[in-house]
FIKOLZA-1660 file (N, C-alpha, C; in steps of 0.1 Angstrom, whole numbers, plus 5000, padded with zeros to 4 digits):
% residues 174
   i   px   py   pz ch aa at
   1 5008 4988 5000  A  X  N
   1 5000 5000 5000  A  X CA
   1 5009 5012 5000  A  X  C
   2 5007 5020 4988  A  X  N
   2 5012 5029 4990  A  X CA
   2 5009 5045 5004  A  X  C
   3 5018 5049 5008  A  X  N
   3 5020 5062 5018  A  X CA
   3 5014 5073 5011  A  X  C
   4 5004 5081 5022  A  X  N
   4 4999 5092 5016  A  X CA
   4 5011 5103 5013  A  X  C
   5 5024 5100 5018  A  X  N
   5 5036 5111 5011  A  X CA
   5 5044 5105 4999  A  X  C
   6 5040 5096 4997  A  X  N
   6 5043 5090 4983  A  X CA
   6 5042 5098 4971  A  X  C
   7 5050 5107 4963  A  X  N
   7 5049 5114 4950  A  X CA
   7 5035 5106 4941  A  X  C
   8 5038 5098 4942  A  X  N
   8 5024 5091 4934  A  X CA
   8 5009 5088 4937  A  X  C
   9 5011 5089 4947  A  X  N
   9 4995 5095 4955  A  X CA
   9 4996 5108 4954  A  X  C
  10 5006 5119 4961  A  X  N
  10 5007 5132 4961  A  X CA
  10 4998 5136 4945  A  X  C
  11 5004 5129 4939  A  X  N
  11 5005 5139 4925  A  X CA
  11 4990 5130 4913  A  X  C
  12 4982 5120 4922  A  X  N
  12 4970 5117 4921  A  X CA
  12 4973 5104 4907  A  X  C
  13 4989 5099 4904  A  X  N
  13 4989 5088 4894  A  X CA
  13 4982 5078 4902  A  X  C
  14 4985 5073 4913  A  X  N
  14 4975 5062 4918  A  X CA
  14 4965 5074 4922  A  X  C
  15 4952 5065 4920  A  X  N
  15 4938 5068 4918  A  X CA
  15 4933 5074 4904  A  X  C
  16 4940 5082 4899  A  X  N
  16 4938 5084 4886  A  X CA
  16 4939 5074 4875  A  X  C
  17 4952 5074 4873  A  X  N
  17 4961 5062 4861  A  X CA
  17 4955 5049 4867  A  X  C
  18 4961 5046 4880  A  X  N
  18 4965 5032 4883  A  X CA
  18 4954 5033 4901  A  X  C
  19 4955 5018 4903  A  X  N
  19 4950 5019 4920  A  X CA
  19 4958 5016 4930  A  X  C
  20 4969 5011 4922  A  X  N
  20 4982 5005 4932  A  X CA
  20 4996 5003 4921  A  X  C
  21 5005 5006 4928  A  X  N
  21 5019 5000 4925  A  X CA
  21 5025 4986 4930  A  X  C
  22 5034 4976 4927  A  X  N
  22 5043 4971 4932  A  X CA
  22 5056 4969 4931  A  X  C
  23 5059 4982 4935  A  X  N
  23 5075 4986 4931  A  X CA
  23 5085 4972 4931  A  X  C
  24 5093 4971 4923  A  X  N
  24 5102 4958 4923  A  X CA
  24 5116 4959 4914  A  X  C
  25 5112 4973 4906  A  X  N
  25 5119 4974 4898  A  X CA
  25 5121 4985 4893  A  X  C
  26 5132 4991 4894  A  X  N
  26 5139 5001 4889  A  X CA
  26 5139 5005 4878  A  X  C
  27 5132 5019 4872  A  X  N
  27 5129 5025 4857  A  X CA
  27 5140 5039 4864  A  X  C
  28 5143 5044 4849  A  X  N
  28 5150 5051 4844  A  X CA
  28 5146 5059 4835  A  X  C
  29 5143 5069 4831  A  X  N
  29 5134 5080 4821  A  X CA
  29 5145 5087 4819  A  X  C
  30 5154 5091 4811  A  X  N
  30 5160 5101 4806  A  X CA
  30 5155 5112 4791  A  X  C
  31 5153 5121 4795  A  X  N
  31 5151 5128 4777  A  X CA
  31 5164 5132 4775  A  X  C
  32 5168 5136 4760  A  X  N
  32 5183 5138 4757  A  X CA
  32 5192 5137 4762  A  X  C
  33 5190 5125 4764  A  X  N
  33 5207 5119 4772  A  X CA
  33 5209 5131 4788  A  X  C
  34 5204 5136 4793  A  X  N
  34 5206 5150 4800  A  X CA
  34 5193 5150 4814  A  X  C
  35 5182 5147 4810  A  X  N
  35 5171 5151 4816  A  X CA
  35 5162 5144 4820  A  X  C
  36 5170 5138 4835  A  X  N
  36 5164 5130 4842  A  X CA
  36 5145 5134 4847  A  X  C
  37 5140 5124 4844  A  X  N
  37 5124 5123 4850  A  X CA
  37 5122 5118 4867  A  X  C
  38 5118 5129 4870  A  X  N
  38 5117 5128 4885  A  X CA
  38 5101 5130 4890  A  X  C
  39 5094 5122 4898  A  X  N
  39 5077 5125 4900  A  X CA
  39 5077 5138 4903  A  X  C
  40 5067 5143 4896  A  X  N
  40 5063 5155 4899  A  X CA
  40 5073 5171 4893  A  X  C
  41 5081 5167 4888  A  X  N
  41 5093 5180 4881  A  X CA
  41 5084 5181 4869  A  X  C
  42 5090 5195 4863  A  X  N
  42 5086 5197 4854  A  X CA
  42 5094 5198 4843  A  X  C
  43 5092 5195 4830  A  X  N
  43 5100 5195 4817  A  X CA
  43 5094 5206 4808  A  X  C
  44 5100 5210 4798  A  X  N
  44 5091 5215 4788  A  X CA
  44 5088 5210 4778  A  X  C
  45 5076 5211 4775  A  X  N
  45 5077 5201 4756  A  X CA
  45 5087 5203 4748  A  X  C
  46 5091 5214 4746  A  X  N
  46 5101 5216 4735  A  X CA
  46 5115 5206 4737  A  X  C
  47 5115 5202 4753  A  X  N
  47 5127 5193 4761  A  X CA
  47 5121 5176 4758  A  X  C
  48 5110 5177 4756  A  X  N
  48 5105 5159 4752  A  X CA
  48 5100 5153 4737  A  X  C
  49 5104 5163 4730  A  X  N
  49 5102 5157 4715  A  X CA
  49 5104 5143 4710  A  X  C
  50 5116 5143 4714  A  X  N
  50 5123 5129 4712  A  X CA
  50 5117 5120 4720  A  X  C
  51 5118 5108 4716  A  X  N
  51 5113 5096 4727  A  X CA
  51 5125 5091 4739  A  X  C
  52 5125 5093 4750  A  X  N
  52 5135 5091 4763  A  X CA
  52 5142 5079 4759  A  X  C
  53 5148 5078 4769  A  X  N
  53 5156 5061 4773  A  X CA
  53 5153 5058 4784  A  X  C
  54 5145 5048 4781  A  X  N
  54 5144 5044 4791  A  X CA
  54 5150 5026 4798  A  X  C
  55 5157 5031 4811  A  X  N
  55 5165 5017 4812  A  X CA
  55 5158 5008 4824  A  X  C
  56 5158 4996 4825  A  X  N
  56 5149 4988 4834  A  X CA
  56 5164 4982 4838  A  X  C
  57 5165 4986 4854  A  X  N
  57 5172 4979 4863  A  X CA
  57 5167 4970 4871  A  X  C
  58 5163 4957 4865  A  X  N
  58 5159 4944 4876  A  X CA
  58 5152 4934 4868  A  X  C
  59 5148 4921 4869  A  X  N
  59 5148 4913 4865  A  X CA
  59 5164 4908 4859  A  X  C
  60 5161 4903 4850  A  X  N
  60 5172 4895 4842  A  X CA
  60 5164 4894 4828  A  X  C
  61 5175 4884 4816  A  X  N
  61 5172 4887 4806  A  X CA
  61 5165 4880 4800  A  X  C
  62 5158 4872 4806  A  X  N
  62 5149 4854 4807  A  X CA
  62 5131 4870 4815  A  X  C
  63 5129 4880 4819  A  X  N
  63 5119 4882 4826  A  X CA
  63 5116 4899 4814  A  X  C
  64 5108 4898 4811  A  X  N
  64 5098 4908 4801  A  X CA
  64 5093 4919 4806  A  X  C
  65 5092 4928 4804  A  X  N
  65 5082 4940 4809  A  X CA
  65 5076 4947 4792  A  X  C
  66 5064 4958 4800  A  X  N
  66 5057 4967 4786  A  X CA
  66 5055 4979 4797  A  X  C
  67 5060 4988 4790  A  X  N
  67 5062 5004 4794  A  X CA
  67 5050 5012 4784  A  X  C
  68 5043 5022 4795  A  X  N
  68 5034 5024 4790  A  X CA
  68 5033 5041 4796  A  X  C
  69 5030 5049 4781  A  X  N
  69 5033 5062 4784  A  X CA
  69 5018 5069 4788  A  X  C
  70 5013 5080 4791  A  X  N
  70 5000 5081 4791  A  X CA
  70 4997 5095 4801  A  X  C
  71 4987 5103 4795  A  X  N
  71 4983 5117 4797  A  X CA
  71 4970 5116 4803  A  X  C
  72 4969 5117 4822  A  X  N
  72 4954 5114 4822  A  X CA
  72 4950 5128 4821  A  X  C
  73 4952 5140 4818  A  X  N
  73 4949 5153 4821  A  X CA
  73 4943 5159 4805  A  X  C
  74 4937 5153 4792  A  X  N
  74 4933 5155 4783  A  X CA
  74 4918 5154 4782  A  X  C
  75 4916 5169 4775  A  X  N
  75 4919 5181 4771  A  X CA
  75 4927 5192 4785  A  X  C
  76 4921 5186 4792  A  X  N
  76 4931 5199 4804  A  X CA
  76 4928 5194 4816  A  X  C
  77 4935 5198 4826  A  X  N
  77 4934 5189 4841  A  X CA
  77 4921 5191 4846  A  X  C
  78 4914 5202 4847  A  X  N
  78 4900 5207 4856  A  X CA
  78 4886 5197 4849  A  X  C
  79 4894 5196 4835  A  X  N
  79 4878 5184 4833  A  X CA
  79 4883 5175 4821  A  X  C
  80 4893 5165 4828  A  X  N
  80 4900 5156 4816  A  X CA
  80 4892 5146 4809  A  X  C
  81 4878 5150 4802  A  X  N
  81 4871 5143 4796  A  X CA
  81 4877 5132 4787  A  X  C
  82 4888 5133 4780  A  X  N
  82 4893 5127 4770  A  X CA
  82 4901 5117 4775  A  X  C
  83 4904 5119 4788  A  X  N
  83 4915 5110 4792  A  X CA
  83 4912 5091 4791  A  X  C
  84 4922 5088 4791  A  X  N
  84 4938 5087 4790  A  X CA
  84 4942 5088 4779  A  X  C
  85 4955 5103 4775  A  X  N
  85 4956 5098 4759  A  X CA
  85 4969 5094 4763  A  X  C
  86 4972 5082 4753  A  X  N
  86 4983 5076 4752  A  X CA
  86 4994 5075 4744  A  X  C
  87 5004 5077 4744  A  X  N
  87 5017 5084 4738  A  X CA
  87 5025 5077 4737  A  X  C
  88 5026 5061 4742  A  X  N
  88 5037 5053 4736  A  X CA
  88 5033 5039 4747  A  X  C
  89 5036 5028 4741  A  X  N
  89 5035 5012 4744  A  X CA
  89 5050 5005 4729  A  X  C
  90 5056 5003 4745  A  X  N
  90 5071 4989 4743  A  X CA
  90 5067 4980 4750  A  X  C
  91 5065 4966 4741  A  X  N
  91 5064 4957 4748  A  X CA
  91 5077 4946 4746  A  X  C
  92 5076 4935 4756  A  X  N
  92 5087 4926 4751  A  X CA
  92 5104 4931 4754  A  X  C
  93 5101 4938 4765  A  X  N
  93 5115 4942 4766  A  X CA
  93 5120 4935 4779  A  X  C
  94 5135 4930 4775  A  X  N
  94 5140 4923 4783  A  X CA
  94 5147 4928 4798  A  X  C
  95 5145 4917 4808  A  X  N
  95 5150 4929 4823  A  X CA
  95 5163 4931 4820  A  X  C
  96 5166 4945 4828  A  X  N
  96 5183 4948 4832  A  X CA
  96 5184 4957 4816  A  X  C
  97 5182 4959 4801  A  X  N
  97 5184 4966 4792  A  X CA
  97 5172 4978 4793  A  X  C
  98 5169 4982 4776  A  X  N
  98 5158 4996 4777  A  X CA
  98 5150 4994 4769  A  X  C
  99 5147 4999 4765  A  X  N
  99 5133 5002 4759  A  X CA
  99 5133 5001 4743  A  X  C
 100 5151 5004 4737  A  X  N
 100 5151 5002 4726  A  X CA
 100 5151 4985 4721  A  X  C
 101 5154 4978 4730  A  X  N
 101 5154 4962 4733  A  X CA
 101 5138 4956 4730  A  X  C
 102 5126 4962 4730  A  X  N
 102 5115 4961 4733  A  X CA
 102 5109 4960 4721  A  X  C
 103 5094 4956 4714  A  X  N
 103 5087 4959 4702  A  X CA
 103 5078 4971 4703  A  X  C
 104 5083 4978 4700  A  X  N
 104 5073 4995 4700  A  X CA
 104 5060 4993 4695  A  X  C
 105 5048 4989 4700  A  X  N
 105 5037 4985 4693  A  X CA
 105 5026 5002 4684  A  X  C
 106 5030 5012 4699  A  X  N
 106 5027 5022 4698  A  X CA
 106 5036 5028 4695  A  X  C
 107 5039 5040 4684  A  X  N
 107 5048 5046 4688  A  X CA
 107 5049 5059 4693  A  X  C
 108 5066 5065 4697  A  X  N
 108 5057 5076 4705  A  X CA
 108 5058 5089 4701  A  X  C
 109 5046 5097 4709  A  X  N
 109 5041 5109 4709  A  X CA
 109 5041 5123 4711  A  X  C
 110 5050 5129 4712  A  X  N
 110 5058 5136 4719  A  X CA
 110 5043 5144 4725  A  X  C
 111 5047 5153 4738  A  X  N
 111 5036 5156 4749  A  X CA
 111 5030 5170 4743  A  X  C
 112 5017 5177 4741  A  X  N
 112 5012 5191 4737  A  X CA
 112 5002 5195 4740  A  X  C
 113 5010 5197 4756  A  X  N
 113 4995 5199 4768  A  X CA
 113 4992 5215 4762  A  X  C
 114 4978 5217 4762  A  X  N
 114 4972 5230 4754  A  X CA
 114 4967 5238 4771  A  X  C
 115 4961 5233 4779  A  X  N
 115 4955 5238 4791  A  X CA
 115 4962 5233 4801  A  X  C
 116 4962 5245 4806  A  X  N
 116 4967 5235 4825  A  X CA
 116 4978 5231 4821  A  X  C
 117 4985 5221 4833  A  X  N
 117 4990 5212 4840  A  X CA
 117 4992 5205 4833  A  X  C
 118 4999 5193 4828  A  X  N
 118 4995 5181 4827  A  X CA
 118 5003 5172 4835  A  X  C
 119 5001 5161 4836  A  X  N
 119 5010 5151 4840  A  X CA
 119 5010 5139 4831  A  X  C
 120 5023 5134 4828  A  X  N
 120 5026 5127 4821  A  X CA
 120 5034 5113 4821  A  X  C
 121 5029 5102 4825  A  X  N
 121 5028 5090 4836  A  X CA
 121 5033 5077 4826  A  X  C
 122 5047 5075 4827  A  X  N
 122 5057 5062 4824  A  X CA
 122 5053 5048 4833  A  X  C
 123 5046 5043 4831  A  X  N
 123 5043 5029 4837  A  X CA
 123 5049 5016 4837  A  X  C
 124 5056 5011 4843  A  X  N
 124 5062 4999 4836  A  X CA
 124 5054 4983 4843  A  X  C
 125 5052 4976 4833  A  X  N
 125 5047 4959 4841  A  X CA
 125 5057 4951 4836  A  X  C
 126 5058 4938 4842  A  X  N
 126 5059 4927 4839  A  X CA
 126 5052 4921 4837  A  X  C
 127 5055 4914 4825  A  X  N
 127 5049 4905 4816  A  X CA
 127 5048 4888 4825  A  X  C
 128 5043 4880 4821  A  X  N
 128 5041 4867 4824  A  X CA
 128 5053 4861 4818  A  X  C
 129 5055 4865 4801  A  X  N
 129 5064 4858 4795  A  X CA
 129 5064 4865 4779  A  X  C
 130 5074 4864 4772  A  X  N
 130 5076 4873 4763  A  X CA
 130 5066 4867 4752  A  X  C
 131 5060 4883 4745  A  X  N
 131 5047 4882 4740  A  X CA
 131 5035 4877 4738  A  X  C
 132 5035 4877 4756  A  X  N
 132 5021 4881 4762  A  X CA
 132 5011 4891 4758  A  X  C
 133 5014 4907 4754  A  X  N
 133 5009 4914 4751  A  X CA
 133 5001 4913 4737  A  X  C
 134 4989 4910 4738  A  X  N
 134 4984 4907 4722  A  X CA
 134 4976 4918 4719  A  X  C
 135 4966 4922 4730  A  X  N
 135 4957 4934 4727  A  X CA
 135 4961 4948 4732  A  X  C
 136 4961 4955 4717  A  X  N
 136 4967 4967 4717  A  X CA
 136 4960 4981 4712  A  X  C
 137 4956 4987 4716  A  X  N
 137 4943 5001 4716  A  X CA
 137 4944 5003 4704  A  X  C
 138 4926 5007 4704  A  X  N
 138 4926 5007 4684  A  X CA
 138 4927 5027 4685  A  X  C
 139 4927 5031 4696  A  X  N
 139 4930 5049 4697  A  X CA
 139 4942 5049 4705  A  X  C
 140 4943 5063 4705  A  X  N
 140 4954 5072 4714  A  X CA
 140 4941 5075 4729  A  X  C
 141 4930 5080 4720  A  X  N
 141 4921 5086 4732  A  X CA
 141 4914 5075 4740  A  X  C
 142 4909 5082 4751  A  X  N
 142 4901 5072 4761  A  X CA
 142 4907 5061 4759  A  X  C
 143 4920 5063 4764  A  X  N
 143 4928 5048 4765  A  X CA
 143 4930 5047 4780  A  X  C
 144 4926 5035 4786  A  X  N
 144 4925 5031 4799  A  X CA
 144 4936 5023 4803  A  X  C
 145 4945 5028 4812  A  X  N
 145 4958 5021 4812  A  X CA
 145 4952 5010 4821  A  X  C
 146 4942 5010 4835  A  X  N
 146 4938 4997 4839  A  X CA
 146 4936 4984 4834  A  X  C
 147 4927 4990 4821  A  X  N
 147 4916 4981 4810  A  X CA
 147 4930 4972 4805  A  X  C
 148 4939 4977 4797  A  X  N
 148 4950 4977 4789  A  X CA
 148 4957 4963 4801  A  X  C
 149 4963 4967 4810  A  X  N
 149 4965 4954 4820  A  X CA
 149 4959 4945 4823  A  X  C
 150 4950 4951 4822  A  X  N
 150 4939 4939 4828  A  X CA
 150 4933 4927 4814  A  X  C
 151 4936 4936 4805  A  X  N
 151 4932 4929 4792  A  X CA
 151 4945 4916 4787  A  X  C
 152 4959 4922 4791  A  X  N
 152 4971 4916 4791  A  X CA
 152 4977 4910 4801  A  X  C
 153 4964 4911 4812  A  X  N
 153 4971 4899 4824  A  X CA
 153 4983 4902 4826  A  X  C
 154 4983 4917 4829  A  X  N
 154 4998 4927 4834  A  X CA
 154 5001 4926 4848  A  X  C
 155 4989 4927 4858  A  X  N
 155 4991 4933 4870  A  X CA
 155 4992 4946 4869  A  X  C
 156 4995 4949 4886  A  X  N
 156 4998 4960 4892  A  X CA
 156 5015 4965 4886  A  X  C
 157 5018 4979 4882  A  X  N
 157 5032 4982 4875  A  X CA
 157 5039 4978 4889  A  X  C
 158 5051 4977 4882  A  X  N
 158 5065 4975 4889  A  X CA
 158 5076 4985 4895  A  X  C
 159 5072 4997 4885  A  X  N
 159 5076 5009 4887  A  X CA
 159 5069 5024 4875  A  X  C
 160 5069 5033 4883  A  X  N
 160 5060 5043 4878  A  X CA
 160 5068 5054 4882  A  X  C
 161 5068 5062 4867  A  X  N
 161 5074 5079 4872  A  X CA
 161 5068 5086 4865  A  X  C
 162 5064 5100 4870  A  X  N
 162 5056 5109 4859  A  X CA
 162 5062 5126 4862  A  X  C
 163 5059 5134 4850  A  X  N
 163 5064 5149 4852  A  X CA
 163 5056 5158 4846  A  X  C
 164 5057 5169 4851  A  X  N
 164 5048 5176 4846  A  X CA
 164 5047 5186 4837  A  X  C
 165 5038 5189 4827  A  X  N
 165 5046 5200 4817  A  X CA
 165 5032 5207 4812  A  X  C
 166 5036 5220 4809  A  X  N
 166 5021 5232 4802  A  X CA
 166 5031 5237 4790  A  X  C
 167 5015 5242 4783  A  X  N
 167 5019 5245 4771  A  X CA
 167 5033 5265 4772  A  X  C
 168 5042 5256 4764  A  X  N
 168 5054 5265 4762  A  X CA
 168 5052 5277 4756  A  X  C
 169 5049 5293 4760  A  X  N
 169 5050 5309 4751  A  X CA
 169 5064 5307 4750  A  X  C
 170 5065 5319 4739  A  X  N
 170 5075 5322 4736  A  X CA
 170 5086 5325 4746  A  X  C
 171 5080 5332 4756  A  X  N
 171 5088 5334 4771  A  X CA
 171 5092 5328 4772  A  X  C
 172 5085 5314 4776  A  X  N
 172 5095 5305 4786  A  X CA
 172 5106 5301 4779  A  X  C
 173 5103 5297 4763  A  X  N
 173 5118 5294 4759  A  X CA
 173 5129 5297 4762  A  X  C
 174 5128 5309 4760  A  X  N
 174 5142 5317 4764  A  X CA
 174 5150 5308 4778  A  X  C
% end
């Protein structure tokens, strides 16, 4: 059971995204080689174009995981009617390597939060056994990261990190 000072309660990914975690294994989010993902930081879009690296520290190379990217705050945080849009699914990736190791079923989406806040929620499971994952969302939108597990006999993730980012003015570039 997750701690009410847990970043991931704090920042409402369990109850929102997910209902529970089972931490077991260590994820890694980097954008450009440079810009580590920390719960709750914030990035700018113009900083996540690119698709991250992401590295899975645990298991071994015999044990599978599917990483799963996902925006519950669409069209905007105060009434995310659209939610969950979803920005990227790797499946088949082996423990201890990343993500480039994996079958990109989805690919990904770089983030272009228009309202608000958003938060932007890296999920990782383990698999039963490699290519398990058969059912895979016929949209980006009203995509249910529960449904999606639960349809793949995923479980509860293994490890979860998310950050936060709004739409970039000219200002903030600078």
């Amino acid at each position: 059971m997750a701690k009410l000072s847990d970043p991931l309660v704090v920042g409402r990914v369990i109850g929102d995204v997910i209902d529970a975690i089972s931490p077991s294994v260590k994820m890694t989010v980097t954008f450009n080689s440079n810009k580590q993902v920390y719960n709750g930081h914030e990035l700018f879009p113009s900083s996540v174009t690119n698709k991250p690296k992401v590295d899975i520290n645990g298991g071994d190379m015999r044990s599978f995981f599917t990483l799963v990217m996902t925006d519950p705050d669409v069209p905007g945080p105060s009434d995310p009617y659209l939610k969950e849009h979803l920005h990227w699914i790797v499946t088949d990736i082996p423990g201890t390597t990343d993500a480039t190791f994996g079958r990109e079923v989805v690919n990904y989406e770089m983030p272009r939060p228009n309202i608000g806040i958003h938060r932007f929620v890296f999920l990782l499971f383990k698999q039963k056994r490699r290519q398990t994952v058969l059912i895979t969302p016929s949209s980006r939108d009203h995509f249910s990261t529960r449904k999606f597990a639960e349809e793949n006999q995923l479980g509860l993730p293994v490890a979860a990190v998310y950050f936060n980012a709004q739409r970039e003015t000219a200002a903030r570039r600078r």
